[in-house]
C-alpha positions in Angstrom: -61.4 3.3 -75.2 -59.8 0.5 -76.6 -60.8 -3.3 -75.9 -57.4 -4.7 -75.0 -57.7 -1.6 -72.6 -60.6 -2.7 -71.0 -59.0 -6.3 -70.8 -56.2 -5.1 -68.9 -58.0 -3.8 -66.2 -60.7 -6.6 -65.9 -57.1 -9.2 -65.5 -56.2 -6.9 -62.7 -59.6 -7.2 -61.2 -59.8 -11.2 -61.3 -56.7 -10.6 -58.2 -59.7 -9.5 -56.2 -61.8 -12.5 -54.2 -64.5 -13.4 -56.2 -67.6 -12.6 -53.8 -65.7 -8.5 -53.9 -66.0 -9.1 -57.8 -69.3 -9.4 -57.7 -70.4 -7.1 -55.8 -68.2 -4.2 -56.9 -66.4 -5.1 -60.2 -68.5 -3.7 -62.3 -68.6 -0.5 -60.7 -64.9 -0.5 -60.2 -64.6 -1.7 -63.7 -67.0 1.4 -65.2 -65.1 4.2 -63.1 -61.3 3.0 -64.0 -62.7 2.9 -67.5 -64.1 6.4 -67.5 -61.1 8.0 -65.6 -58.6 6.3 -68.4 -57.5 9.1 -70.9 -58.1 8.7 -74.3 -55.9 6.5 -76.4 -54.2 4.8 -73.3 -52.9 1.8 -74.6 -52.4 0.2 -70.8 -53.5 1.3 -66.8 -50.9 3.7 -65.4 -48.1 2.4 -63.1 -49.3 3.6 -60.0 -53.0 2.7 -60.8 -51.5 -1.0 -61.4 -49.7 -0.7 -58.0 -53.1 0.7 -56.0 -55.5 -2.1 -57.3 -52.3 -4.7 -56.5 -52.1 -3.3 -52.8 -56.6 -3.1 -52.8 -56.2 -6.9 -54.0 -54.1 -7.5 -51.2 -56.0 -5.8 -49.0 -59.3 -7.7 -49.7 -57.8 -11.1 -49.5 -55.8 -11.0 -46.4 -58.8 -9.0 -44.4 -56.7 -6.3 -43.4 -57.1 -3.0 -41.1 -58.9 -1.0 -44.0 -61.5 0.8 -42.6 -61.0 -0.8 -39.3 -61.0 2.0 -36.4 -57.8 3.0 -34.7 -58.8 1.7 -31.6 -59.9 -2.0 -32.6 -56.4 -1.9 -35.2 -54.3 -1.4 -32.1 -56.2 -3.6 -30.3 -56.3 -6.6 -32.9 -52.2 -5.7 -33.3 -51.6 -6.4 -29.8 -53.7 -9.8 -30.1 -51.0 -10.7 -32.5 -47.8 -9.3 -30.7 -49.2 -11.4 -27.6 -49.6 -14.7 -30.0 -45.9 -13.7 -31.3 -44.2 -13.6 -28.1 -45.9 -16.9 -26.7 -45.0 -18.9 -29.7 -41.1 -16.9 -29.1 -41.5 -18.4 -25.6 -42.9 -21.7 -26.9 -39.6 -22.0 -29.6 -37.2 -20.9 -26.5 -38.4 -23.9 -24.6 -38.4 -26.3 -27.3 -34.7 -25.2 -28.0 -33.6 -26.3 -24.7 -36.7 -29.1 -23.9 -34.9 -30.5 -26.9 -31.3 -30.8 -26.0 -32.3 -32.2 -22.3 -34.7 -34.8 -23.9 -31.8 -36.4 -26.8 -29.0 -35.2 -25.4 -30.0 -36.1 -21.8 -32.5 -38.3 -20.9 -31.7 -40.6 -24.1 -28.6 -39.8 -24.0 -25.9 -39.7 -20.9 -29.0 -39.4 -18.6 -30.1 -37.0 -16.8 -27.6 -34.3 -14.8 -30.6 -32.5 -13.0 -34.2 -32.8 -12.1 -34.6 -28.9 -12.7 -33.4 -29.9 -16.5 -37.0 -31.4 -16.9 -38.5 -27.6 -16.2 -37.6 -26.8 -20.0 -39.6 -29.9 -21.2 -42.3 -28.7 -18.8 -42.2 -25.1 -20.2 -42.0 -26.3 -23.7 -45.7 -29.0 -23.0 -47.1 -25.7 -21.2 -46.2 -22.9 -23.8 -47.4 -24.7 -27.1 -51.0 -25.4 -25.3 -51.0 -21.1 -24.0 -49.9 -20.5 -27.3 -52.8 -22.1 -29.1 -55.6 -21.4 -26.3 -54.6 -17.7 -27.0 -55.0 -17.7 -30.7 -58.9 -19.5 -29.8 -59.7 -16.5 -27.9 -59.2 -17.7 -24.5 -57.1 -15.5 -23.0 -57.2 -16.2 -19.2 -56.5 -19.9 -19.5 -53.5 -18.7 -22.0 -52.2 -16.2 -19.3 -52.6 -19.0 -16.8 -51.0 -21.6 -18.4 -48.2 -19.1 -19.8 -47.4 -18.6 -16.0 -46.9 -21.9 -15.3 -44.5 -22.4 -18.0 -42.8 -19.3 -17.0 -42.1 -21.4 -13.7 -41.0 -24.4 -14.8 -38.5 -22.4 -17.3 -37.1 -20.2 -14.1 -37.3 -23.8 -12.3 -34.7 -24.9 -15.1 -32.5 -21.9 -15.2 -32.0 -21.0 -11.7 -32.6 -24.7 -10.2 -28.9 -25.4 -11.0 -27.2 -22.7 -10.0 -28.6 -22.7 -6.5 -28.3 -26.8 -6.5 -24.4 -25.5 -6.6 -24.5 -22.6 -4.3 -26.6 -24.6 -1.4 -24.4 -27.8 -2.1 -21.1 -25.9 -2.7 -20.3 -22.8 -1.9 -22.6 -22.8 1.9 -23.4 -26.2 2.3 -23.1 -26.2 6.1 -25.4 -22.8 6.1 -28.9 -22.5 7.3 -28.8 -18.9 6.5 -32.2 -18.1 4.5 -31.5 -14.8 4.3 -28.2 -16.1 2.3 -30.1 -17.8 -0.2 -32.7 -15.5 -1.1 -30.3 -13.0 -2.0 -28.5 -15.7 -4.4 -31.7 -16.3 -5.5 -32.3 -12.9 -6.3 -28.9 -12.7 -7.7 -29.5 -15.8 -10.0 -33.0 -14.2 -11.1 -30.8 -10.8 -12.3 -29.1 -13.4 -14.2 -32.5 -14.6 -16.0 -33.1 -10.9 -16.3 -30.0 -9.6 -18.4 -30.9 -13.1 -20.7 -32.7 -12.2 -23.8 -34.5 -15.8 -23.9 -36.2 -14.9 -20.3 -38.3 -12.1 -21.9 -40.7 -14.0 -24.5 -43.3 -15.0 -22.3 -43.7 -12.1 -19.5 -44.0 -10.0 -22.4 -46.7 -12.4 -23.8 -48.1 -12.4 -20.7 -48.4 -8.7 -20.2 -49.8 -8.0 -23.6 -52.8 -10.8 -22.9 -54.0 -8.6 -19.8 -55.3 -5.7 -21.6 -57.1 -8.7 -23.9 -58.9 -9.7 -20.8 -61.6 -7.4 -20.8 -61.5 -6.3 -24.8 -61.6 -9.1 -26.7 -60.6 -8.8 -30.5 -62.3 -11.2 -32.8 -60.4 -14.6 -33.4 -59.6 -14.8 -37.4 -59.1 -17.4 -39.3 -58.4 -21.0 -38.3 -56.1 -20.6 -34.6 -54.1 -23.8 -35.5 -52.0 -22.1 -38.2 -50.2 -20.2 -34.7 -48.5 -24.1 -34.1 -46.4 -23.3 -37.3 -45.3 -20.2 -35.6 -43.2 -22.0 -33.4 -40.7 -23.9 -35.4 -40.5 -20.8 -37.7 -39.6 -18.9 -34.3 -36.9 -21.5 -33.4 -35.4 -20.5 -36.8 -35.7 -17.0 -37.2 -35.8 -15.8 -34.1 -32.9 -15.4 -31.6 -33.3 -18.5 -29.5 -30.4 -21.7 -28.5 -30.9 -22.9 -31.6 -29.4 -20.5 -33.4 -25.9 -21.7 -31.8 -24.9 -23.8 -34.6 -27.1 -22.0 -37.5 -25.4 -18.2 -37.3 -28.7 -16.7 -38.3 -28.7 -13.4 -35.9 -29.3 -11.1 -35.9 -29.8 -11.1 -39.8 -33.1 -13.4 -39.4 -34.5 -11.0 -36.8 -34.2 -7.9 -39.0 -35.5 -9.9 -42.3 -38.3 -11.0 -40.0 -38.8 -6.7 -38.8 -38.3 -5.6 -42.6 -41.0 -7.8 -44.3 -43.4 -6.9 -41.0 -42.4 -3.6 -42.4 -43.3 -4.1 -46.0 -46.6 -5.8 -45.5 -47.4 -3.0 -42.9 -48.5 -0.9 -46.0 -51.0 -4.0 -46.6 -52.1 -4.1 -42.8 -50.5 -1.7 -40.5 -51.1 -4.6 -37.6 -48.0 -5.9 -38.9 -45.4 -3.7 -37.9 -47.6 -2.5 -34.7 -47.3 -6.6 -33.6 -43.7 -6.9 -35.1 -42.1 -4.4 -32.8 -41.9 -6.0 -30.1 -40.2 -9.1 -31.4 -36.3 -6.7 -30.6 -38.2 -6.0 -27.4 -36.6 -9.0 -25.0 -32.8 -8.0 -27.0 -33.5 -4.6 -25.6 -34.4 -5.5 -22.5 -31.7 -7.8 -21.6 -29.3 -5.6 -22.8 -30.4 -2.8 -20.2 -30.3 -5.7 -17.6 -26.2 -6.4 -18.7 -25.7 -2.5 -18.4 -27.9 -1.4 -14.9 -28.4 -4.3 -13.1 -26.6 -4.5 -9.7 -25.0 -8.2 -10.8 -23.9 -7.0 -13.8 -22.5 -3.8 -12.7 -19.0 -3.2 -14.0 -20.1 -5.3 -17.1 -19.1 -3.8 -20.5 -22.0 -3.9 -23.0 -22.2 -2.2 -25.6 -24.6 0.8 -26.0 -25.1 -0.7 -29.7 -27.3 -3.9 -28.4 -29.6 -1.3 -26.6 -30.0 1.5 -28.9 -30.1 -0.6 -32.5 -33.0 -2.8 -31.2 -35.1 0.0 -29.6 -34.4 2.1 -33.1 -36.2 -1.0 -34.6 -39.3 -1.2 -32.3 -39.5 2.6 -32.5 -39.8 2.6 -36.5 -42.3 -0.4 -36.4 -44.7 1.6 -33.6 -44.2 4.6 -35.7 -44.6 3.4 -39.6 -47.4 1.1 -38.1 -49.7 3.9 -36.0 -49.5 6.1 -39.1 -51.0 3.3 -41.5 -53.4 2.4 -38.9 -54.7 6.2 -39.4 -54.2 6.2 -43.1 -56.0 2.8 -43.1 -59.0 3.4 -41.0 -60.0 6.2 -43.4 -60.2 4.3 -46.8 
């Protein structure tokens, strides 16, 4: 076998991490070299691609090897972290147009207003106490923000029914069925859905807890990225979506095949589209609404080839 051979595979070793060089180089080194054919000039295509993907695979700390069981359970970790820091970029969206627009700008309209700036100094903290392991204060604190933001939303629409439409009424029976009407409102909105997702996802976490991996501060950058990419207010003056959200679902779906955890936590980032989309459609409030079967079915499609592409690598995975 030729030198320049041999140098050719030991550059496509060095992508490896240097403590997995030293331990198995050489012995990866010694059986490449003994399965190359004779006169091979350089390593096969395929081979190449392999050692890239192994490469990957040891740097990142993927699923390899991990079982089934802890794979799903380390993806839902991460769909949880997703959806709060969604939740987190929702808030700051709308905390952010209140606070420049508002309070230093032609003041304040209404007190409720201040429940996004409340959800958005609640959901960064249950965002980041999540990605240190500490699930029940996330869930906890997650809740509270999920108040304040319902606080925001449906303060000023029954601020207008109570002061307008019945303001001689002491009917309470009245206002809790506005109140449940205004709350079918939140329902059919996709930017209500982030954080009871998140929240949902964290109670399985409870009682198994997956191990925390690398430094949890890194999840603060996940929110400004979400405000971008991710269907939220801000995407008003941007025109982003839903081209963002399926760039963000196809590279989830490309690295998948370096840690199936990817697409298994990617899916349900289409979830809260889906979801309010059903609301617009069955929902009592919105009955007679037309929406198109499109905004259900295309989303759900997505979520269904992440679960899918993502539980078969996890099985794939776990065996190498």
């Amino acid at each position: 076998m030729s030198a320049e051979t041999t140098r050719r595979y030991e550059r496509l070793l060095r992508l490896y991490p240097k403590a997995y060089r030293d331990h198995r180089g050489a012995e990866m080194l010694g059986t490449l070299m003994d399965a190359a054919e004779a006169g091979q000039g350089r390593p096969p295509l395929r081979e190449t691609g392999a050692l890239v993907l192994g490469a990957l695979r040891a740097r990142v700390g993927t699923a390899a090897g991990l079982p089934v069981g802890q794979a799903w359970l380390s993806a839902v970790r991460v769909a949880a972290l997703l959806l709060l820091a969604y939740g987190a970029a929702v808030s700051v969206a709308r905390g952010g147009r209140v606070v420049f627009s508002d309070l230093l700008g032609d003041g304040l309209r209404l007190e409720s207003e201040l429940g996004f700036v409340g959800a958005t100094v609640l959901g960064v903290p249950a965002l980041l106490l999540a990605a240190r392991g500490r699930y029940g204060r996330a869930t906890a604190v997650a809740g509270a923000a999920l108040v304040c933001e319902l606080w925001a939303q449906i303060g000023p629409q029954l601020h207008f029914y109570v002061t307008t439409v019945r303001p001689d009424s002491r009917n309470t029976t009245g206002w809790a069925e506005a109140s449940w009407y205004f709350l079918e409102d939140r329902l059919a909105d996709y930017q209500f859905w982030p954080l009871p997702l998140g929240i949902v996802l964290m109670v399985p976490l409870l009682r198994r807890r997956p191990g925390v991996p690398g430094n949890p501060l890194w999840w603060l950058l996940a929110v400004p990225l979400s405000v971008v990419l991710l269907p939220t207010s801000f995407d008003g003056s941007l025109g982003l979506q839903p081209f963002a959200l399926v760039a963000v679902c196809l590279g989830a779906l490309v690295w998948s095949f370096v840690d199936a955890r990817a697409a298994l936590a990617a899916a349900v980032l289409p979830l809260p589209i889906t979801l309010s989309a059903l609301g617009q459609q069955y929902l009592p409030s919105h009955q007679g609404n037309e929406s198109r079967m499109i905004w259900i079915l295309a989303p759900a499609a997505v979520t269904a080839i992440l679960v899918a592409t993502g539980a078969a690598l996890a099985r794939r995975q776990a065996r190498l």
